[in-house]
Structures are given as C-alpha cells and as structure tokens.
N, C-alpha and C positions, 0 to 999 in steps of 0.2 A: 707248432707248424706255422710256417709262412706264405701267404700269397703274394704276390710282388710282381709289378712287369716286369719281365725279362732284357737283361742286357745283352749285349753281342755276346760276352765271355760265358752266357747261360745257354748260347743255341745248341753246340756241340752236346751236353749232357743230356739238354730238353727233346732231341732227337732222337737220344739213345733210347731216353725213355717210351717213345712213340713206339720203337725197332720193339722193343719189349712186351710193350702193351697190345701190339696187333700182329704180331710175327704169326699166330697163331687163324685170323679172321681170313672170311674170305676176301674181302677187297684188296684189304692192304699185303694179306700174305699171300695166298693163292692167284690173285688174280694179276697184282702189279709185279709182285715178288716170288712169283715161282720157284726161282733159284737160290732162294734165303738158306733153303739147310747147306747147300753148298759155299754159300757164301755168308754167313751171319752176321760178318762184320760188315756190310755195305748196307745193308738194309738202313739205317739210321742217316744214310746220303739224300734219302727221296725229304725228309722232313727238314735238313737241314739247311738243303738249298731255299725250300721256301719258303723259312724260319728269317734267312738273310734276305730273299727280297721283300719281304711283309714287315721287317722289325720296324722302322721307319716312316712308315706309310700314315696317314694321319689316323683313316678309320680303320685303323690294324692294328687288334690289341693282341699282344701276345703275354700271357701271364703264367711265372713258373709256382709251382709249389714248394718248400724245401724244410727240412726237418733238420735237428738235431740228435743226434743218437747219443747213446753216452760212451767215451774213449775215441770219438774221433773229433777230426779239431778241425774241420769246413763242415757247413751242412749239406744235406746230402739231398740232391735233388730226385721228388718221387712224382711232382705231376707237372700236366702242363696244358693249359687252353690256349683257346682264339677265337676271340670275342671280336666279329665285323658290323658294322657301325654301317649297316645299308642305307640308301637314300634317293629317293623318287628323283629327284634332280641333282645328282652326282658332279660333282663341278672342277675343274681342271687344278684347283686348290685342292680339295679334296684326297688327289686321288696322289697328289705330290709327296715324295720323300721331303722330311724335316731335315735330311741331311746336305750339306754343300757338294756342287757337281764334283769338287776333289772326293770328298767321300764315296761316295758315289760311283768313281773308276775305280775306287780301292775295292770296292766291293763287289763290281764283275771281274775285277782281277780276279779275286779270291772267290768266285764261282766259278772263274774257268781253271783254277787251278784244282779244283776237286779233280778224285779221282773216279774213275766211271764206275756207277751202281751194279758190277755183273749182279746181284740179285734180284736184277728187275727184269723186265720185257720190256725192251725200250718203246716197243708199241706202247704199251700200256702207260705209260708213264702222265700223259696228259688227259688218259681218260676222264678223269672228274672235271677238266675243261671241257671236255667234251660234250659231257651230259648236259650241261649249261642250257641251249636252245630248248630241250627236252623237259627241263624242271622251271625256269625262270616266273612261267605265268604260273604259276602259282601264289608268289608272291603280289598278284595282283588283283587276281578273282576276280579278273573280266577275263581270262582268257580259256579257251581249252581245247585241243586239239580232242578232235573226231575220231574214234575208233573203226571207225562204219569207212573213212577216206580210205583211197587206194594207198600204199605203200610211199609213192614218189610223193602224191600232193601232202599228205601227213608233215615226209620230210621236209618240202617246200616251206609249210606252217608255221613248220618249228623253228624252221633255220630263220623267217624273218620275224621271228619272236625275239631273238638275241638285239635286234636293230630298234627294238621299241621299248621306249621307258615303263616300266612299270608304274602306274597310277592310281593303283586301288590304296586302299586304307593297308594293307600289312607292305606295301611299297618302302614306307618309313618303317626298319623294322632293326632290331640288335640280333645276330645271327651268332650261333655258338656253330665256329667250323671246324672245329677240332677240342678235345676233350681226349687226353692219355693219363692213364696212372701206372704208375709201376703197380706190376702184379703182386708184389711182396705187398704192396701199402693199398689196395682197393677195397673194398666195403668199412671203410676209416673216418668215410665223410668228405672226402678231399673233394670229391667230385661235386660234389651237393652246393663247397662252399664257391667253387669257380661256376656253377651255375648262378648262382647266387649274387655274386660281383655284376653278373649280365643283367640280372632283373631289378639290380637297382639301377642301372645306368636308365634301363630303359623306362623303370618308373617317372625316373625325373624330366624326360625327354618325353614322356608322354608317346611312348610308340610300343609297337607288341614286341615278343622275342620271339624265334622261331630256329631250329635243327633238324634235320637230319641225322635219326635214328640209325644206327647201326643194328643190326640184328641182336634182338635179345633185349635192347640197353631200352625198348618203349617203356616198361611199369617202372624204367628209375625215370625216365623222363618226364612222364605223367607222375611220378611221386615228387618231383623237383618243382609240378604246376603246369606244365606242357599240357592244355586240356584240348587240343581243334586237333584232329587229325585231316589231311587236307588229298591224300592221295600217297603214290611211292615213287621214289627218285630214279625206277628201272623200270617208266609204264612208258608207251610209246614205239611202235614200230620203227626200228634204229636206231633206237636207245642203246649209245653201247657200253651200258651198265644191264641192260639186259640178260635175266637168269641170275645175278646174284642177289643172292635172299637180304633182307630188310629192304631199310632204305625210307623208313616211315618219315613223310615230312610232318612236322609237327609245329604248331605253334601256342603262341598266348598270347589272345590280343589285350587284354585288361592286365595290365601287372597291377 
C-alpha cells in the first residue's frame, strides 16, 4: 500500500472513493445527497470539484492511497485525505494556487464543464461553508457564543466571528478535513497511516492537529491521539448543520 499526493489524473477515482465511503452517512448522503439512490453516479461530482480547486492551493494537502492487487496491472485506488495547513495570520501567498494563470482558466473551464450533481440539494451543497462563522472560535479559545443570547444577536456573534483572525494557541494548527476509505479496504489501517502523515507535519511545525468527527469515527480518532474534545460543529442557534448527529471537534495540542 501507497500514500502519495494526489495528482490531477487521481481526483476523478479519489472522488469515487468518497461517493463510496459516505453514500451511506447522514451529512454527505442524506443531508447533501438526498437523491444519490436515484442518481449514484453523481454523487462522486460534490468531491470532485473541490478536489480540483484545493489540488494546488499551497496549504492543501490532498493525499491518495493506492494498492496493488494481484492480476491487475494499475493500482487501485482505496483511500483518500486532506491534510489543511491553518494559520493565525494567513497571507495572500498562502492562500495562492502554485499553478500559472493559464492553468488556472483551464481549470474553471473544466469545472464548468461538469455536469450538474442531480444527487444533491443544491441548497445544501455549501452547507459546510456555511457552518464556518458557527465553529471558527474554537479554533481559538477566546471565543464563545452565549446560549442564554436571543436568537438574531447569537447570529450577529457568529457572523462577525468569520471577520476575525483567530489568535489563540490551536490558531496554528494542521486540520484533517476529509478522510474516505473504500469500504472494501477500512479497518486495514489506511486511515490510521493518513492520520499519521498530519501528526508528523505538525510535530515538526510545532503546532497541534485538530478534526471534525463524523459520527461513530470519535474512539478511531481518540485511538489515532485526538485527546481535547472541545464542543460539536452543529451547536449554535442557526447552525445549519443543526440536528445532524456527530460532528465532535477534536484536537491534539502536544504532538
């Protein structure tokens, strides 16, 4: 078995693998993907497009897994991360594709030439942008929205929480924001080793790692070292990840 960044020609299979791995959860299949048994082959579009605008990105690590089996002659792609590289003062360098501006049009060519996700709710589709103002201070631990505030000022709160840098100590921190296995190949250790890849970056950078728990996946996470639990990514009045179970944010400040 292989770990390796991912190239362009690995997004389309690294996608599928995702369609695969969460067709079944509630965020990714009930909530964004409602219409997936109708449509099964779209579902693998939501990861693909933002496979293609993260491949390039400086702190956007996209990493595939791939296997050899025996009697087939390519290896065969079973998993797939993304390892983001956050930072208290985030810098216009930073946040830059390594690709030339020709690249660049080639590559929203080829995002607008996809074809449309019917498996999805096109609502839903930005939800996890969404939740953003909702979860951000945490990665801070100066912040915290008031349970007790009425409904509008909460949201007020929130929304100018997105407008402020994070400054606490977990501010600097390597974030695992995706993590899929093919279902054929999970409890293998695949997942253990793409966590793993993140805890040494962050070892040597001297800063903590930190994810968001999927339902179920806390005792692999806390078995990977995840030891802070810090609150859930669906608290907050407007939170519109609101009702769906998990969502544990987790970290490790000491690698």
């Amino acid at each position: 078995m292989l770990i390796r960044p991912a190239q362009r020609s690995d997004l389309t299979p690294a996608a599928k693998v995702c369609a695969k791995a969460f067709f079944d959860t509630e965020l990714f299949g009930e909530v964004i993907h409602p219409y997936r048994h109708q449509y099964p082959d779209d579902m693998h579009l939501y990861w693909l497009k933002n496979f293609r605008r993260g491949l390039n990105r400086k702190d956007n690590h996209i990493l595939v897994a791939t296997v050899s089996e025996p009697g087939e002659s390519q290896p065969r792609m079973v998993g797939v991360a993304q390892w983001i590289r956050r930072r208290a003062q985030p810098s216009s360098q930073d946040q830059q594709s390594s690709t030339s501006p020709s690249s660049e049009q080639n590559e929203a060519e080829e995002e607008d030439e996809l074809p449309p996700n019917r498996a999805a709710d096109p609502a839903k589709l930005d939800v996890l942008q969404r939740v953003g103002p909702f979860v951000d201070h945490k990665w801070s631990g100066t912040v915290k929205v008031s349970a007790s505030r009425s409904s509008s000022d909460q949201l007020k709160e929130t929304l100018s929480l997105a407008d402020k840098r994070c400054t606490g100590e977990r501010a600097e921190t390597w974030y695992l924001g995706l993590l899929a296995i093919h279902p054929d190949y999970q409890g293998h250790g695949i997942g253990k080793q793409f966590v793993a890849w993140g805890f040494e970056r962050a070892r040597a950078d001297t800063v903590c790692v930190s994810v968001i728990s999927a339902l179920g996946k806390d005792g692999f996470y806390r078995n990977c070292g995840f030891d802070v639990d810090v609150g859930y990514a669906t608290e907050g009045e407007g939170n519109p990840l609101s009702g769906v179970p998990g969502g544990l944010i987790m970290f490790r400040d000491r690698v």
